[in-house]
PyMOL Python script that loads the backbone (N, CA, C, O; Angstrom):
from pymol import cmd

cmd.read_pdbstr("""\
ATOM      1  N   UNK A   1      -4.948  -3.499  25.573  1.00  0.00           N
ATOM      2  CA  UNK A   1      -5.278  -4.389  24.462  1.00  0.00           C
ATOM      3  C   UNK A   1      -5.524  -3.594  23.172  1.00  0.00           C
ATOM      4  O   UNK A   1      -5.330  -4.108  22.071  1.00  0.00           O
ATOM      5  N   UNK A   2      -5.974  -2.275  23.331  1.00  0.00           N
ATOM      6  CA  UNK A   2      -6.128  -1.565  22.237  1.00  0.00           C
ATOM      7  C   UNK A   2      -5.170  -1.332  21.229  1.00  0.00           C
ATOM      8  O   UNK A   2      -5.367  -1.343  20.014  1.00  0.00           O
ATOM      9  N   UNK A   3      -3.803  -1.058  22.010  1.00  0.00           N
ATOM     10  CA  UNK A   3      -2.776  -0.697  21.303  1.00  0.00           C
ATOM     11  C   UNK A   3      -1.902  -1.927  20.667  1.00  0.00           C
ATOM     12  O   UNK A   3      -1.106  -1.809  19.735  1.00  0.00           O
ATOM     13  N   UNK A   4      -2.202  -3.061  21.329  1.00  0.00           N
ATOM     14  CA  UNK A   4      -2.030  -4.223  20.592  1.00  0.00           C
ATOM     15  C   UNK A   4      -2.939  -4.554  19.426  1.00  0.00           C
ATOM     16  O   UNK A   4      -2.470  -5.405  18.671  1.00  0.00           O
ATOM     17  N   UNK A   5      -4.382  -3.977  19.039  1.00  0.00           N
ATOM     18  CA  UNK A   5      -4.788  -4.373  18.241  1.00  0.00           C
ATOM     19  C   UNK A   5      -4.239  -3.036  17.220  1.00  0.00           C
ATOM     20  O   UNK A   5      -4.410  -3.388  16.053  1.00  0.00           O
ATOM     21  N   UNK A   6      -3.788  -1.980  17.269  1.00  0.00           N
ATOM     22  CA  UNK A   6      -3.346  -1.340  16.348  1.00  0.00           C
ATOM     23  C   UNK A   6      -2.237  -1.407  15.544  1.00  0.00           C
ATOM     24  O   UNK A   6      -2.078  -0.982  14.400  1.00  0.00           O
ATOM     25  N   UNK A   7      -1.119  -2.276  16.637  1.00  0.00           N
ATOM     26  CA  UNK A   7       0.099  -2.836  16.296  1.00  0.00           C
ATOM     27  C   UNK A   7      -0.282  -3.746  15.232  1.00  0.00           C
ATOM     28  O   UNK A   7       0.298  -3.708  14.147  1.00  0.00           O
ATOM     29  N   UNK A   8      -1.498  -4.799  15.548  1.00  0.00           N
ATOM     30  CA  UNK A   8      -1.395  -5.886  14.384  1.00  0.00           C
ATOM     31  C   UNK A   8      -2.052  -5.518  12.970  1.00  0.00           C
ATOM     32  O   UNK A   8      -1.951  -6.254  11.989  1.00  0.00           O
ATOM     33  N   UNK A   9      -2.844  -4.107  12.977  1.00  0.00           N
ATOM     34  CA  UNK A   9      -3.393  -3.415  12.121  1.00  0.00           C
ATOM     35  C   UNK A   9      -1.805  -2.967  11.462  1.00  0.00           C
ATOM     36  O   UNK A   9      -1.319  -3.391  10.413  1.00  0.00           O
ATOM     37  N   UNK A  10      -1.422  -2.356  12.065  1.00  0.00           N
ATOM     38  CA  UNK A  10      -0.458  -2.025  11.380  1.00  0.00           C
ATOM     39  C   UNK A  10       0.768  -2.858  10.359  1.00  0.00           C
ATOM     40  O   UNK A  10       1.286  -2.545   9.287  1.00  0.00           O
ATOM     41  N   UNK A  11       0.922  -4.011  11.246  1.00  0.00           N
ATOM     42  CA  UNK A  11       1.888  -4.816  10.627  1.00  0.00           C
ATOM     43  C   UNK A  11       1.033  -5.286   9.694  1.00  0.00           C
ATOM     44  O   UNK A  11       1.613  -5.445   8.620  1.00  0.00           O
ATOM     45  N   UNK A  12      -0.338  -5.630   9.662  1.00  0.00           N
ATOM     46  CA  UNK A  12      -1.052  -6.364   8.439  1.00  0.00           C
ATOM     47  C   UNK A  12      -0.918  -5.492   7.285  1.00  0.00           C
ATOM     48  O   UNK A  12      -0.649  -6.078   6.236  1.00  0.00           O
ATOM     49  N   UNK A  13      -1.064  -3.990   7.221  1.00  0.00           N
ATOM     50  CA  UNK A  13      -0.784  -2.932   6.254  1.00  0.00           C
ATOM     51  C   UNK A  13       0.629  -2.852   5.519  1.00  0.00           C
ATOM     52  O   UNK A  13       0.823  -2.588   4.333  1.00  0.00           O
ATOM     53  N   UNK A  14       1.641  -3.165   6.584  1.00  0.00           N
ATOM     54  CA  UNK A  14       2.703  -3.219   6.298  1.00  0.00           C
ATOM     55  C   UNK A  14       3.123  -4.232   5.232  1.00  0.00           C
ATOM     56  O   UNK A  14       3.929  -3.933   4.350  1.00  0.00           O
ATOM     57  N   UNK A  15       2.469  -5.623   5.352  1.00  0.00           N
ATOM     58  CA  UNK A  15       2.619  -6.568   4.954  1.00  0.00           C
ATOM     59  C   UNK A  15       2.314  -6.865   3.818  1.00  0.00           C
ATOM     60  O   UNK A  15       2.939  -7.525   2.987  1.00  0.00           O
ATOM     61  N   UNK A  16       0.540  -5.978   3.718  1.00  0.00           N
ATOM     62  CA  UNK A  16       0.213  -5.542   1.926  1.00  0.00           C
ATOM     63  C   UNK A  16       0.720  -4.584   1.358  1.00  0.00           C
ATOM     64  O   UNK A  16       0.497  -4.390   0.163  1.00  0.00           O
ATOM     65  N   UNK A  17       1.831  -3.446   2.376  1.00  0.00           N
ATOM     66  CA  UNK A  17       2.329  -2.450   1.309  1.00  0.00           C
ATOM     67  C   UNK A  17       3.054  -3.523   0.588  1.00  0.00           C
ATOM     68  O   UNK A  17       2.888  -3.809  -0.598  1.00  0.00           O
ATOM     69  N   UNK A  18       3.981  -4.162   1.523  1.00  0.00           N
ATOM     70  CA  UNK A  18       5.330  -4.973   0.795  1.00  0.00           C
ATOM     71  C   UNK A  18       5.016  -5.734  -0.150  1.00  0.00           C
ATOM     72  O   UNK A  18       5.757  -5.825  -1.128  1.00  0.00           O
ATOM     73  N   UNK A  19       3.664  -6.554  -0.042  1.00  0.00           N
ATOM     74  CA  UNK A  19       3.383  -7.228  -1.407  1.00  0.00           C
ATOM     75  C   UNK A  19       2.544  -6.294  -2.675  1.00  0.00           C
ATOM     76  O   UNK A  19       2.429  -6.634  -3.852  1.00  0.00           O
ATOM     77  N   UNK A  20       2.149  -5.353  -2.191  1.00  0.00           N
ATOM     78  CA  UNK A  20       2.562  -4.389  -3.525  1.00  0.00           C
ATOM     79  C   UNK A  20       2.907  -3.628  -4.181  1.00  0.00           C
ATOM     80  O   UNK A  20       2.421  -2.968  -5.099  1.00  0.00           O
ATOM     81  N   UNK A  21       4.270  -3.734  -3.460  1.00  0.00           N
ATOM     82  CA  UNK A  21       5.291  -3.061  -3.913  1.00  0.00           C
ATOM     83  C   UNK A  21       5.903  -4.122  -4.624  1.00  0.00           C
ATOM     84  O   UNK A  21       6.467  -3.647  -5.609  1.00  0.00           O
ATOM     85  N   UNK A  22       6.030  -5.258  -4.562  1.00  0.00           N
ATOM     86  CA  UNK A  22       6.366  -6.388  -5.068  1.00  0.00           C
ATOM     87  C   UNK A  22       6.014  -6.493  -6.391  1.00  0.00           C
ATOM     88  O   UNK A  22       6.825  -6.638  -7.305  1.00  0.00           O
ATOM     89  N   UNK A  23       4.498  -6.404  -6.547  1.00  0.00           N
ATOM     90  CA  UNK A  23       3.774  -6.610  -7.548  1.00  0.00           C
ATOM     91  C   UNK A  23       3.835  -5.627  -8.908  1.00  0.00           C
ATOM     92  O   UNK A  23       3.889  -5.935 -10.099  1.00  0.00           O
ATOM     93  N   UNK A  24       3.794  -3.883  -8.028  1.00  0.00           N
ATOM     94  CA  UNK A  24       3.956  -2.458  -8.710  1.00  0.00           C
ATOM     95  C   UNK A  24       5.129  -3.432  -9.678  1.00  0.00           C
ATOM     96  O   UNK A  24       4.860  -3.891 -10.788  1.00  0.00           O
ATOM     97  N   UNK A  25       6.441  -3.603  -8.969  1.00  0.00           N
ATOM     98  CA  UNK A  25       7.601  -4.152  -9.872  1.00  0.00           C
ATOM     99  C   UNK A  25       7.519  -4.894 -11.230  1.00  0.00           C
ATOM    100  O   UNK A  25       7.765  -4.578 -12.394  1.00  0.00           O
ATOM    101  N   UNK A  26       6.985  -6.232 -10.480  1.00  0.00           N
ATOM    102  CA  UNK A  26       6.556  -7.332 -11.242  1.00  0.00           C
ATOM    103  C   UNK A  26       5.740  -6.564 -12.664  1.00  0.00           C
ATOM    104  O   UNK A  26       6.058  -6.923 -13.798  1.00  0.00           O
ATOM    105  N   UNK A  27       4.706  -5.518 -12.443  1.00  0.00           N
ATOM    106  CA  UNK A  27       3.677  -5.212 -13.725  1.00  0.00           C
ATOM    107  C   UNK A  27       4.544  -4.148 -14.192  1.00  0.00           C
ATOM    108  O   UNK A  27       4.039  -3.611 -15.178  1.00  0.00           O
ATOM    109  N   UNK A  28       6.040  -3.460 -13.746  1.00  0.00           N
ATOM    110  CA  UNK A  28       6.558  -2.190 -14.096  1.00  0.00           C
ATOM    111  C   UNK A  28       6.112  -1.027 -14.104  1.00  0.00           C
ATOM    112  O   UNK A  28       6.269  -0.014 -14.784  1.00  0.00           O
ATOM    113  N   UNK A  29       5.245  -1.491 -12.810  1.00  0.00           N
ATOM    114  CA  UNK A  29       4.933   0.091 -12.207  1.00  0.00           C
ATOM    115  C   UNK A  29       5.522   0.683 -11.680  1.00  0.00           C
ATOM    116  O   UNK A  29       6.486   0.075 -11.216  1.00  0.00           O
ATOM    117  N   UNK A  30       5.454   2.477 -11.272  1.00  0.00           N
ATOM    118  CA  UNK A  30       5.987   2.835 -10.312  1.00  0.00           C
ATOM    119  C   UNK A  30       5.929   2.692  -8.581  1.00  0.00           C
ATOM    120  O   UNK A  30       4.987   2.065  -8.096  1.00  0.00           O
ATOM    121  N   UNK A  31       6.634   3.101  -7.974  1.00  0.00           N
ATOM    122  CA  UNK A  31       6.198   2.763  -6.685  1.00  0.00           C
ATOM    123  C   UNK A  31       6.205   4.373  -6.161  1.00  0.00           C
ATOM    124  O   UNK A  31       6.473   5.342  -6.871  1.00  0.00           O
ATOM    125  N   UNK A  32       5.943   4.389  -5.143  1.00  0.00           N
ATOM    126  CA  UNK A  32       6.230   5.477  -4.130  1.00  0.00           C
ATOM    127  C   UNK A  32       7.995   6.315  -4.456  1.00  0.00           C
ATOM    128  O   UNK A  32       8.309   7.324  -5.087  1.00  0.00           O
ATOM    129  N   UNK A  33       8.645   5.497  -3.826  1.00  0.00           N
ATOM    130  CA  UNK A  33      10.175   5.738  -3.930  1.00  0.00           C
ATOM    131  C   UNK A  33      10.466   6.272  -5.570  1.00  0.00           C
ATOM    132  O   UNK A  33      11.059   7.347  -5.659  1.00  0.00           O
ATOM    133  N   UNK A  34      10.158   5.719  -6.600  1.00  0.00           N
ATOM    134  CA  UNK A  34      10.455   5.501  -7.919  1.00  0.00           C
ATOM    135  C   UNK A  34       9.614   6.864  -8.078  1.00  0.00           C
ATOM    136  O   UNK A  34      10.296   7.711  -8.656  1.00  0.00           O
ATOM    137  N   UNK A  35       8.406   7.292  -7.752  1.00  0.00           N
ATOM    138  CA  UNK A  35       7.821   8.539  -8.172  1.00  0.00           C
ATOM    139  C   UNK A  35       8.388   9.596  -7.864  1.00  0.00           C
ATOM    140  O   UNK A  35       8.619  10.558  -8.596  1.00  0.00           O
ATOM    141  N   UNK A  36       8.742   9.400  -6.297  1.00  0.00           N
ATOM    142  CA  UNK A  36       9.140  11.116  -5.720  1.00  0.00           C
ATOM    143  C   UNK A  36      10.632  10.771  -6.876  1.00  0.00           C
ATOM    144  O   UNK A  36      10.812  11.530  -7.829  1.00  0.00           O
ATOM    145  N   UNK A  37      11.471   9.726  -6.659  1.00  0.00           N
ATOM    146  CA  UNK A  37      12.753  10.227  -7.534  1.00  0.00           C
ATOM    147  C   UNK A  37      12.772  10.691  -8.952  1.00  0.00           C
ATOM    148  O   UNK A  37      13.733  11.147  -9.571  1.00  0.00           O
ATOM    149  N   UNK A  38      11.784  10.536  -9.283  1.00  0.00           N
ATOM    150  CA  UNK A  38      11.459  11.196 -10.536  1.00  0.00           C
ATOM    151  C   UNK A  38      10.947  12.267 -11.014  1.00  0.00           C
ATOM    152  O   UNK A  38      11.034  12.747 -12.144  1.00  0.00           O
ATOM    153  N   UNK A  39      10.131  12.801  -9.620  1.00  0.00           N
ATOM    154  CA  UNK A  39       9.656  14.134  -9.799  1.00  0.00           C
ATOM    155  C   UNK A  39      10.403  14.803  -9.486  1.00  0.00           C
ATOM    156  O   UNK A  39      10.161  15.951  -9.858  1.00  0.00           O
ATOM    157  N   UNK A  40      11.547  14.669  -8.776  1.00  0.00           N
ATOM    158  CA  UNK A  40      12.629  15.867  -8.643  1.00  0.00           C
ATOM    159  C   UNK A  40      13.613  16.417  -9.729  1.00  0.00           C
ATOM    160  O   UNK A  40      14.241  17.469  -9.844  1.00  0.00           O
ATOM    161  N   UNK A  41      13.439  14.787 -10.806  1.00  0.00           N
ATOM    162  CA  UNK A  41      14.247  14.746 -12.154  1.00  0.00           C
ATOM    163  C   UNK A  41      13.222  15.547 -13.094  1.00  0.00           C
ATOM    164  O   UNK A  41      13.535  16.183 -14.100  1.00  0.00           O
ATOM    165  N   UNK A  42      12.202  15.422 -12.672  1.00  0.00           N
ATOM    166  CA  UNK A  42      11.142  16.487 -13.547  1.00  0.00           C
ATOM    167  C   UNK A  42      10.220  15.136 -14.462  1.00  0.00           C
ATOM    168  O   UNK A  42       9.070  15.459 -14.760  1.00  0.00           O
ATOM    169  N   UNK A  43      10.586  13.957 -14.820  1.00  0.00           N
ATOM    170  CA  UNK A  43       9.961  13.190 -15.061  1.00  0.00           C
ATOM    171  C   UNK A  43       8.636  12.798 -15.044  1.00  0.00           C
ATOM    172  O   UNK A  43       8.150  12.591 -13.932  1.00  0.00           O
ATOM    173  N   UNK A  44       7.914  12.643 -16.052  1.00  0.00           N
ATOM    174  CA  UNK A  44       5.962  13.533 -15.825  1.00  0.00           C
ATOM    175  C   UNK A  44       5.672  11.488 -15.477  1.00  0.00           C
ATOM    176  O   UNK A  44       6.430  10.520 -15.541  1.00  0.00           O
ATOM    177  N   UNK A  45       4.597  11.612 -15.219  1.00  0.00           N
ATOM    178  CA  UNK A  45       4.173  10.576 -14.700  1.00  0.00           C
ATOM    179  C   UNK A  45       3.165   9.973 -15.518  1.00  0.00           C
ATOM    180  O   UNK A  45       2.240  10.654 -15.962  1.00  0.00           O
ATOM    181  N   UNK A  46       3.292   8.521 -15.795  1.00  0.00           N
ATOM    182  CA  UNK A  46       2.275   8.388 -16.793  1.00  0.00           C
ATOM    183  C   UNK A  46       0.721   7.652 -16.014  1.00  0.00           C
ATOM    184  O   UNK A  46       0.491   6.991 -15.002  1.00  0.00           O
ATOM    185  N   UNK A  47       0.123   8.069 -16.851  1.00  0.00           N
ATOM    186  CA  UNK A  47      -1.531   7.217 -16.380  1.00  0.00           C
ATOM    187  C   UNK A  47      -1.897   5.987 -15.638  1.00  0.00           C
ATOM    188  O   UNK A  47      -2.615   5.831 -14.650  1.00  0.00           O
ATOM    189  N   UNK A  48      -1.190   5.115 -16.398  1.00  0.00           N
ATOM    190  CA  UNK A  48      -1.466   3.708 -15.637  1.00  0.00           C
ATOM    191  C   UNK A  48      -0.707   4.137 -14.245  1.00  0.00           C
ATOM    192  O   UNK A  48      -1.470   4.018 -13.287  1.00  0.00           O
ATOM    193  N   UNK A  49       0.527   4.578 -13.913  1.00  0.00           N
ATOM    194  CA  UNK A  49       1.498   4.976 -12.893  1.00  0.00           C
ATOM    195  C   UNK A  49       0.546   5.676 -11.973  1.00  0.00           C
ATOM    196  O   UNK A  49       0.251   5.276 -10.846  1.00  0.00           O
ATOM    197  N   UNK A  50       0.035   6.900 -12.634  1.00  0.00           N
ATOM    198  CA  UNK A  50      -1.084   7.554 -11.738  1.00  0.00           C
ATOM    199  C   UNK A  50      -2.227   6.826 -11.189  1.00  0.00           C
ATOM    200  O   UNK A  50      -2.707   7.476 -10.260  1.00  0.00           O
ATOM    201  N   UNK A  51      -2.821   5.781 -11.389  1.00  0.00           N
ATOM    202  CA  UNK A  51      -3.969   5.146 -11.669  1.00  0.00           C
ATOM    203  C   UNK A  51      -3.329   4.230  -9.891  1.00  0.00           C
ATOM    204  O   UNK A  51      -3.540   4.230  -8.678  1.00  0.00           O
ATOM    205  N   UNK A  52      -2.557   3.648 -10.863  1.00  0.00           N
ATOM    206  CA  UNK A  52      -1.893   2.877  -9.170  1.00  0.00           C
ATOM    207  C   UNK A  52      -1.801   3.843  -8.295  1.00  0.00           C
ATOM    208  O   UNK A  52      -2.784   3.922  -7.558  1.00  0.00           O
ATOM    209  N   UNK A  53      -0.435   5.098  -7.997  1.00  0.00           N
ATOM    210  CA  UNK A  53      -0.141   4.858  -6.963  1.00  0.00           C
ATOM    211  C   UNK A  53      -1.194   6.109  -5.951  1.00  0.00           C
ATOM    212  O   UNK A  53      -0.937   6.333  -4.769  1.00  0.00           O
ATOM    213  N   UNK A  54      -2.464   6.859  -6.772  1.00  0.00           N
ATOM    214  CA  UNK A  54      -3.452   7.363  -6.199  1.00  0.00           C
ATOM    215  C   UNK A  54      -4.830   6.609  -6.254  1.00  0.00           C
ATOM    216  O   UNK A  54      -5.888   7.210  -6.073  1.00  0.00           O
ATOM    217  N   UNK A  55      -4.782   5.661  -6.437  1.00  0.00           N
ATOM    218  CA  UNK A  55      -6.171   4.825  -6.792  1.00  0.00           C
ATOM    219  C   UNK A  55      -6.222   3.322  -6.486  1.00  0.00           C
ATOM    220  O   UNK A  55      -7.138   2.938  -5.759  1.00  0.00           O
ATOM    221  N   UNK A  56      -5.225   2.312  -7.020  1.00  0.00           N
ATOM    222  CA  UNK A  56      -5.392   1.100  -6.722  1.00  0.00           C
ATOM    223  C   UNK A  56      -4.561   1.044  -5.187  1.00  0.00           C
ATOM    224  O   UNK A  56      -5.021   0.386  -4.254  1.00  0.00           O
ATOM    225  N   UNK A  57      -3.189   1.884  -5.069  1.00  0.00           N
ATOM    226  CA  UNK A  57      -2.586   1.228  -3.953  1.00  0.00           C
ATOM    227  C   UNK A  57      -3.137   1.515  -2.341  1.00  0.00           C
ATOM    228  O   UNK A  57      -3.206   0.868  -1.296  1.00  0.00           O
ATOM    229  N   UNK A  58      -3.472   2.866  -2.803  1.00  0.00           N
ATOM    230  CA  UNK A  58      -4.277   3.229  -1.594  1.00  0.00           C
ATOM    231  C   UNK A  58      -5.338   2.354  -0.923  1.00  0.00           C
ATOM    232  O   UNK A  58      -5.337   1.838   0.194  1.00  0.00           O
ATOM    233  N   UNK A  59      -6.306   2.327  -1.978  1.00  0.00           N
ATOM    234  CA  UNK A  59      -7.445   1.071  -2.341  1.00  0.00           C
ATOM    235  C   UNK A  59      -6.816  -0.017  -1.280  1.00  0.00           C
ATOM    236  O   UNK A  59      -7.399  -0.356  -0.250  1.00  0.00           O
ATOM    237  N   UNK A  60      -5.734  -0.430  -1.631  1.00  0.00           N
ATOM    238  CA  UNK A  60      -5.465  -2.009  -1.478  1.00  0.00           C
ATOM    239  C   UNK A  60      -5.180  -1.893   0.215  1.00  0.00           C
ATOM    240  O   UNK A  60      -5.536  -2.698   1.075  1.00  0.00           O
ATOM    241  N   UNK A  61      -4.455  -0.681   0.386  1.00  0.00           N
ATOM    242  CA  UNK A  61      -3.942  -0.377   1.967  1.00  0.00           C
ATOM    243  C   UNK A  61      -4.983  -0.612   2.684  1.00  0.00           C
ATOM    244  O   UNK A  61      -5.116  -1.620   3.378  1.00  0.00           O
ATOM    245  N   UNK A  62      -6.160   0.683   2.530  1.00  0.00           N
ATOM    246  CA  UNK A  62      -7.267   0.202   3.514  1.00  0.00           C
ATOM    247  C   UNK A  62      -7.954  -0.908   3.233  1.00  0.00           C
ATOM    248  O   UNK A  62      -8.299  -1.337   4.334  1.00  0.00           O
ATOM    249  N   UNK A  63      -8.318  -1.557   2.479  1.00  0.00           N
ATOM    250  CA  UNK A  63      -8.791  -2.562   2.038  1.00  0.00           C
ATOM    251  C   UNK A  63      -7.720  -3.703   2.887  1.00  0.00           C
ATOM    252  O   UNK A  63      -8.435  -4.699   2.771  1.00  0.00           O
ATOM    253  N   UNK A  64      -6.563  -4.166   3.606  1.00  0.00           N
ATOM    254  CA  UNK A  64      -5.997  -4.456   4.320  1.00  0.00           C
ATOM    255  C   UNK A  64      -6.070  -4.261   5.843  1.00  0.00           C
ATOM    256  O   UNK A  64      -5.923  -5.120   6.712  1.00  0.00           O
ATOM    257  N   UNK A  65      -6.330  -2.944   5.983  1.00  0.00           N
ATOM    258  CA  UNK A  65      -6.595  -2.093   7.039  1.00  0.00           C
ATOM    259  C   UNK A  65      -7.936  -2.576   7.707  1.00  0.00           C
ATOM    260  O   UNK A  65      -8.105  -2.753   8.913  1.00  0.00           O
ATOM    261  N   UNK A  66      -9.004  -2.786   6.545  1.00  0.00           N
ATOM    262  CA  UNK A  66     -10.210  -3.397   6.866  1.00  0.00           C
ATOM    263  C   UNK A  66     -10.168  -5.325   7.543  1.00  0.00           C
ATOM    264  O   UNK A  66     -10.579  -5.880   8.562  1.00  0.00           O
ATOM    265  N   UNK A  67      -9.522  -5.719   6.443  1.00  0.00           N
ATOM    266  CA  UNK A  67      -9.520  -6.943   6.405  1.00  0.00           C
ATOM    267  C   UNK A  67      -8.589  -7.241   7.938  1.00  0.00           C
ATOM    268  O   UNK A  67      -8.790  -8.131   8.764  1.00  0.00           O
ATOM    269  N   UNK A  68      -7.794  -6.425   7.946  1.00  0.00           N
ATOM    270  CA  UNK A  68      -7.313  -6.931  10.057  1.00  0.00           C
ATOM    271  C   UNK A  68      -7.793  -6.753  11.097  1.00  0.00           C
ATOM    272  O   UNK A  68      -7.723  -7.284  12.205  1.00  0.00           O
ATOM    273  N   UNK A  69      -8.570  -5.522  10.430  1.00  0.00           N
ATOM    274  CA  UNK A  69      -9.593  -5.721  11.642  1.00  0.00           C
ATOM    275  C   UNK A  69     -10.761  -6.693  12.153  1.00  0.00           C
ATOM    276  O   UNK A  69     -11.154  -7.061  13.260  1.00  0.00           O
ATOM    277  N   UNK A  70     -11.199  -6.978  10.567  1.00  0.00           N
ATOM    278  CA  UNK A  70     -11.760  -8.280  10.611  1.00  0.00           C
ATOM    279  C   UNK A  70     -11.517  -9.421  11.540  1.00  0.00           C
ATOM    280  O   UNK A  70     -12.271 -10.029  12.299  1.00  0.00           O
ATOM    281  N   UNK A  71      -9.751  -9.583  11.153  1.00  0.00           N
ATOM    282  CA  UNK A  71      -9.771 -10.721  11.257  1.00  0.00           C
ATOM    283  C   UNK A  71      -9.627 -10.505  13.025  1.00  0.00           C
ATOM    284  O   UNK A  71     -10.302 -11.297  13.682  1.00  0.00           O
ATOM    285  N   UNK A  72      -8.628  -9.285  13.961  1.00  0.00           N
ATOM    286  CA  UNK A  72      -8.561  -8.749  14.797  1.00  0.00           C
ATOM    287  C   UNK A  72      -9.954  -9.000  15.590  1.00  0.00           C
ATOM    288  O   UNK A  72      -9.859  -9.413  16.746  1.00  0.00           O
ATOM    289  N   UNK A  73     -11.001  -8.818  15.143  1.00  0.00           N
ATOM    290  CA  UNK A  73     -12.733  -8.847  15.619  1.00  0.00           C
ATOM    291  C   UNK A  73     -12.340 -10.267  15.717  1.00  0.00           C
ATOM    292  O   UNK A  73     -11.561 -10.553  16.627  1.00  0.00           O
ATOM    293  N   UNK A  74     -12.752 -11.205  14.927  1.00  0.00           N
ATOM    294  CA  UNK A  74     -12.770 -12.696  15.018  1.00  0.00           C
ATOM    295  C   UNK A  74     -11.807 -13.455  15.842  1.00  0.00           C
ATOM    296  O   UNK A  74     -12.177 -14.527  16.323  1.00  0.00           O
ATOM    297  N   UNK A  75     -10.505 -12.980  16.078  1.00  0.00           N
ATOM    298  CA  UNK A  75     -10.018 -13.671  17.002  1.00  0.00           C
ATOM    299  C   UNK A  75     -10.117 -13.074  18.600  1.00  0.00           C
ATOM    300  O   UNK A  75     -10.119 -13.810  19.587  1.00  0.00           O
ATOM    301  N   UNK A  76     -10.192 -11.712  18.641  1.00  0.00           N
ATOM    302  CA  UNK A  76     -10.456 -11.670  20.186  1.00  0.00           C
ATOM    303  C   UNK A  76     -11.997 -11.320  20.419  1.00  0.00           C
ATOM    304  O   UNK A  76     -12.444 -11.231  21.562  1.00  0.00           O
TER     305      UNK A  76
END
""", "prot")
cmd.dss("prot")
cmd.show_as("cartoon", "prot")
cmd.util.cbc("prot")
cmd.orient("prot")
């Protein structure tokens, strides 16, 4: 049962990367993908860009990570 509750941890993470990666778009942020291809172009990274993808997105992952387990606790 354990490894079933890590599976659904996981897909719940999965589920908030995808919606903000969605969102990064939507506000014209960078994403993950969009950074490394740019740092190989040498392309410097700007603040708000930095701000997300070491500070808010991370944030949001475990903050997901938390919230399934939650919900993981409450249903079994």
């Amino acid at each position: 049962m354990e490894g079933i509750k890590y599976y659904f941890i996981g897909l719940m993470i999965l589920v908030f990367a995808i919606l903000a990666n969605f969102l990064a778009l939507q506000l014209g942020l960078k994403t993950w993908y969009a950074f490394l291809e740019g740092w190989g172009n040498g392309n410097p990274l700007k603040i708000k860009d930095g701000l997300w993808l070491f500070v808010i997105y991370p944030l949001i992952l475990g903050c997901s990570a938390k919230l399934a387990s939650l919900v993981w606790n409450l249903l079994f």
